[in-house]
N, C-alpha and C positions, 0 to 999 in steps of 0.2 A: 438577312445577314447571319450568318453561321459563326459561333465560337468554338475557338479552337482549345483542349485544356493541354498546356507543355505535359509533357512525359512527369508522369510521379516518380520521388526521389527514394533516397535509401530508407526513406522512414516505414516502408510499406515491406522491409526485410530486417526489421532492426534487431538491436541485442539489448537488455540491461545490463549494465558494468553492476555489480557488487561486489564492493570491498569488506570482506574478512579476513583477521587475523592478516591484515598485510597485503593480501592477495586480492586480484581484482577477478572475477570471476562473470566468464558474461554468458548470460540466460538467453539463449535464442528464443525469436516468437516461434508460437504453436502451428500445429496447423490448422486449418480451416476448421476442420471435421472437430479436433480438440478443442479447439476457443468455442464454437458455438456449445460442445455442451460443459464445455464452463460456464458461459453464460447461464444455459440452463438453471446450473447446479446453484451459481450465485442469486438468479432471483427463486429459486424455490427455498434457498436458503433465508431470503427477505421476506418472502410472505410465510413462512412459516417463525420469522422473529414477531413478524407484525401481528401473529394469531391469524392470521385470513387460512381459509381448507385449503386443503392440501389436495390433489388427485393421486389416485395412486402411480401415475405414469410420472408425475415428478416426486415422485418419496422412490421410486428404486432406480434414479440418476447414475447410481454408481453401486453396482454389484459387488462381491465381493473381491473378486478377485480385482477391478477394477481399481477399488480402494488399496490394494497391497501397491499399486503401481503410481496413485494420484501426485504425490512429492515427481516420480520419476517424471510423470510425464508434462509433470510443469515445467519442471527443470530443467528434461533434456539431458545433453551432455553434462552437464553443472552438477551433475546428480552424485554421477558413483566420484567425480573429480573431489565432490565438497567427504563423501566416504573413506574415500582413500586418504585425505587431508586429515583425517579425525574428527570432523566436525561432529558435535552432540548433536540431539534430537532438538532440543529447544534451538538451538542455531538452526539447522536443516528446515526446522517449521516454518520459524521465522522468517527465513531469505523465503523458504516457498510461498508460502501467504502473501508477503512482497509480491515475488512475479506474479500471482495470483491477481492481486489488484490491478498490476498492468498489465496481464494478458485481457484479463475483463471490463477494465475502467479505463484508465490511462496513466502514464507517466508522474503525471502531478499529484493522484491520489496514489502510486505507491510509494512515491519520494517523500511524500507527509507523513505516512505510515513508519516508513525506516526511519524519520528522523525523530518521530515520536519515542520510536524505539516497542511500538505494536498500544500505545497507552491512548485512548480517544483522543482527541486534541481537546485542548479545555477553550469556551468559545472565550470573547472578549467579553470586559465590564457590562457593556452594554447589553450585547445578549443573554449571561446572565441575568441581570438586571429585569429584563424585558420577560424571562420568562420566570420568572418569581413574583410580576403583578399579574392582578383578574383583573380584566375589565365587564366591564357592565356597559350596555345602550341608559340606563338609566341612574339619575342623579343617588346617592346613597338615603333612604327615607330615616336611618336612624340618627337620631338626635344625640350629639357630642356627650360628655357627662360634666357633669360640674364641678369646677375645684375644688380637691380634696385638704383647703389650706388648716381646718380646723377652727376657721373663722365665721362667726355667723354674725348676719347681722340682727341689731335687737328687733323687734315687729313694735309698730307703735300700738298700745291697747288705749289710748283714752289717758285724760289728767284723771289724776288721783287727787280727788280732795276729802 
């Protein structure tokens, strides 16, 4: 028996909508050739957060002239429109870093990103919690301490006669 998969949808040509200053601004995807060495760039970016070696083939991802163009070519069209607009650097970053995560990740890691507003997410109680204890395979061998109430009891020495 042979499966058949329907024709893929628009999601395989999609845009990001971002809204600044009022304006809804849409980031086209990359091309092929682009996203992959994004990807690149992102994980030689993560092993070199993690301390793991570097090769030299991924420390010069991005030449220099490369680098003068990386915002534009995230961005696309989105680029010189957010320029012309006045938009500052830290906006400019910002929105690029965005598409950044969803050209490399996907939709839901850069929708968490903007709405964080670029700030880690802070986990829940729980995972807090969880990583703020050690565990151990084995039981604790140090013995509690003793009430510090300032009461002691008398020791019996023997009748006094």
């Amino acid at each position: 028996m042979t499966a058949t998969l329907e024709q893929l949808g628009s999601f395989l040509d999609p845009f990001l909508a971002v809204t600044f200053r009022g304006k809804t601004y849409q980031v086209p995807a990359v091309s092929a050739e682009t996203g992959l060495r994004l990807q690149k760039l992102v994980s030689a970016g993560i092993r070199a957060a993690t301390e793991e070696s570097l090769d030299p083939a991924s420390i010069e991802l991005v030449n220099d002239a490369e680098e003068l163009g990386f915002y534009e070519q995230i961005l696309g069209p989105v680029y010189p429109e957010l320029l012309a607009d006045g938009a500052s650097f830290p906006a400019l970053k910002f929105i690029g870093s965005t598409a950044l995560l969803w050209h490399t990740q996907d939709f839901a890691t850069a929708e968490t990103f903007w709405k964080a507003e670029g700030k880690a997410p802070e986990g829940n109680r729980e995972q807090r919690r969880t990583a703020t204890r050690t565990r151990t395979a084995a039981a604790p061998t140090t013995k509690k301490r003793a009430s510090r109430t300032g009461t002691t009891t008398p020791k019996g020495t023997g009748s006094r006669a």
